[in-house]
C-alpha positions in Angstrom: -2.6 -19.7 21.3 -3.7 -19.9 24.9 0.4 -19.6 26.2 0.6 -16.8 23.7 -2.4 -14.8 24.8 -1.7 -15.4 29.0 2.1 -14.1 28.0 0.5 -11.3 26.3 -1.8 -10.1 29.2 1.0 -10.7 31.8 3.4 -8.8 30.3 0.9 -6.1 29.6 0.3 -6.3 33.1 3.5 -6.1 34.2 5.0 -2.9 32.0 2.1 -0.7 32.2 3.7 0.9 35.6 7.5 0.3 34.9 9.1 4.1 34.6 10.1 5.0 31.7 13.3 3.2 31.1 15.4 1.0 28.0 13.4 -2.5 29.1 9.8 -0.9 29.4 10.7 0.1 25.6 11.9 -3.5 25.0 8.8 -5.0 27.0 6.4 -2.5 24.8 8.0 -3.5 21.6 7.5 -7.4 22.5 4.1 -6.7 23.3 3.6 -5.3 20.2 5.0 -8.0 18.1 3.6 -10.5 20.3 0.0 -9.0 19.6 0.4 -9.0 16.1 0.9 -12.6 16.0 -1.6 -13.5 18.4 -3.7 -11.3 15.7 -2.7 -12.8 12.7 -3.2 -16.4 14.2 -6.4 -15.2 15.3 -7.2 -14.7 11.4 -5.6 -18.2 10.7 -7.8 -19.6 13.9 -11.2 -18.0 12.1 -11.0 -19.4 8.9 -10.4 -22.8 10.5 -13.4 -22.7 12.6 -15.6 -21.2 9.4 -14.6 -24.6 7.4 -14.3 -26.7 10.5 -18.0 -27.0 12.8 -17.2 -27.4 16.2 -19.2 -30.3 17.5 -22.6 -29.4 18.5 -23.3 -29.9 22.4 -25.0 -32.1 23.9 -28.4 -31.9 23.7 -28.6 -32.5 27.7 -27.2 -29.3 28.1 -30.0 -26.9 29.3 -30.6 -24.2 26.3 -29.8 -21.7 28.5 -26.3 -23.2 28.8 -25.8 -23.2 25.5 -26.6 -19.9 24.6 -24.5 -18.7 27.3 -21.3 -21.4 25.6 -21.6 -19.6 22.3 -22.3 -16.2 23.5 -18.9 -16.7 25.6 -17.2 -18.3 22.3 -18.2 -15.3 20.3 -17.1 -12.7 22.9 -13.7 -14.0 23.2 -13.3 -14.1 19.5 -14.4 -10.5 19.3 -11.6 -9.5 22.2 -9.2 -11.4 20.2 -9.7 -9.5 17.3 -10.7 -6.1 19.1 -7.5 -6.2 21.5 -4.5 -6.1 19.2 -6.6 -3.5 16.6 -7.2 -1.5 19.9 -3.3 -1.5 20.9 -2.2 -0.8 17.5 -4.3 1.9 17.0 -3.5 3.6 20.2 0.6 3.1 19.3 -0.7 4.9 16.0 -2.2 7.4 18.1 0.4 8.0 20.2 3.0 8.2 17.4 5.1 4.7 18.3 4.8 2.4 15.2 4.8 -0.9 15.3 7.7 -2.5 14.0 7.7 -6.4 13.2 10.0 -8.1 15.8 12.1 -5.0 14.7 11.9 -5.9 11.0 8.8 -5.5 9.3 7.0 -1.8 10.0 3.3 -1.8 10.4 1.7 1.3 8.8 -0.2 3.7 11.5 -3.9 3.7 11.5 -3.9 7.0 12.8 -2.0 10.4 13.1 -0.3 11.2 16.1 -3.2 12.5 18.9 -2.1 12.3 22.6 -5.9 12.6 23.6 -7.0 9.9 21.6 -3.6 7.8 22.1 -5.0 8.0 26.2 -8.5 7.4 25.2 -7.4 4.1 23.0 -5.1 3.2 26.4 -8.1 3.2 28.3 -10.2 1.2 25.7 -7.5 -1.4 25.2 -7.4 -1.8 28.9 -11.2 -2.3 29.4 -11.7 -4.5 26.7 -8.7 -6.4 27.9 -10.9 -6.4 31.3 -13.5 -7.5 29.8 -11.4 -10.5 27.7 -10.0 -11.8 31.4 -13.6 -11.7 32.6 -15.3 -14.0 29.3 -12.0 -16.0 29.6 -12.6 -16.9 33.9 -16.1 -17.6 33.1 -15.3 -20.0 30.0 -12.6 -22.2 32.3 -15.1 -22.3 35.0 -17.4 -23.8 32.6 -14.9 -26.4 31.6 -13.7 -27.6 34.9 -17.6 -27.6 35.9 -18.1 -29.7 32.9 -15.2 -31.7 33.4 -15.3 -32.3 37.5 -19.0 -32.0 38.8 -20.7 -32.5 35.1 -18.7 -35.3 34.4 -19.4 -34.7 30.2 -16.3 -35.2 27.9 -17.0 -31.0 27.0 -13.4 -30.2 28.3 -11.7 -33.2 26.8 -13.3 -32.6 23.0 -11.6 -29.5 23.0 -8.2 -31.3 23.5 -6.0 -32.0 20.9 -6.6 -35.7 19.5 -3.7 -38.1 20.5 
């Protein structure tokens, strides 16, 4: 999920300024798909973590701390969700549907609207502004944890071997 949502955020990144051209198409269309996954696993990932409790943290962890750890866990689920709707409402909006890696189309949320399809650009920008911000604050936290902390925090989130 991680690879999948850097990919996504580079990429957006990276064809935002390209000219108008056959690959910005082809980058855009990748994009797209690649956020509809990302948003269907998202789905997937929720109803995991509603049957499956995270372990709780450790009670030396000021309270402060960890109302800050699930405040940044429930931000970045919020971004994960808000993102793709954000992007495909804004392809709605600005008449490009979303085809399913060039198979499957996704119905538009919204009738073609150039003003709103800008407005939505800007949104999905910000919030993915915001999503880059919670996400450098949540690594700090790890590392901290994991190199001046010295708690297993980082290493419980790692897959079991």
């Amino acid at each position: 999920m991680a690879i999948l949502l850097f990919g996504l955020l580079a990429l957006g990144f990276y064809m935002h300024d390209l000219p108008l051209s056959p690959e910005k198409l082809q980058l855009y269309s990748w994009h797209k798909w690649a956020g509809v996954t990302a948003f269907l696993l998202v789905l997937v990932r929720l109803a995991w973590r509603v049957t499956h409790r995270p372990p709780a943290l450790p009670d030396s962890m000021p309270k402060t701390m960890q109302l800050a750890a699930h405040a940044g866990h429930l931000g970045l689920y919020l971004l994960m969700l808000a993102i793709p709707l954000s992007g495909w409402l804004m392809s709605s909006a600005k008449g490009f549907q979303t085809v399913w890696f060039g198979v499957l189309p996704i119905p538009d949320l919204l009738d073609k609207n150039k003003e709103l399809g800008d407005l939505l650009q800007q949104l999905h920008m910000l919030l993915n502004l915001a999503f880059i911000a919670i996400l450098a604050g949540h690594i700090g936290a790890a590392l901290k944890h994991h190199f001046i902390d010295k708690d297993d925090i980082l290493t419980r989130m790692l897959p079991k071997h």
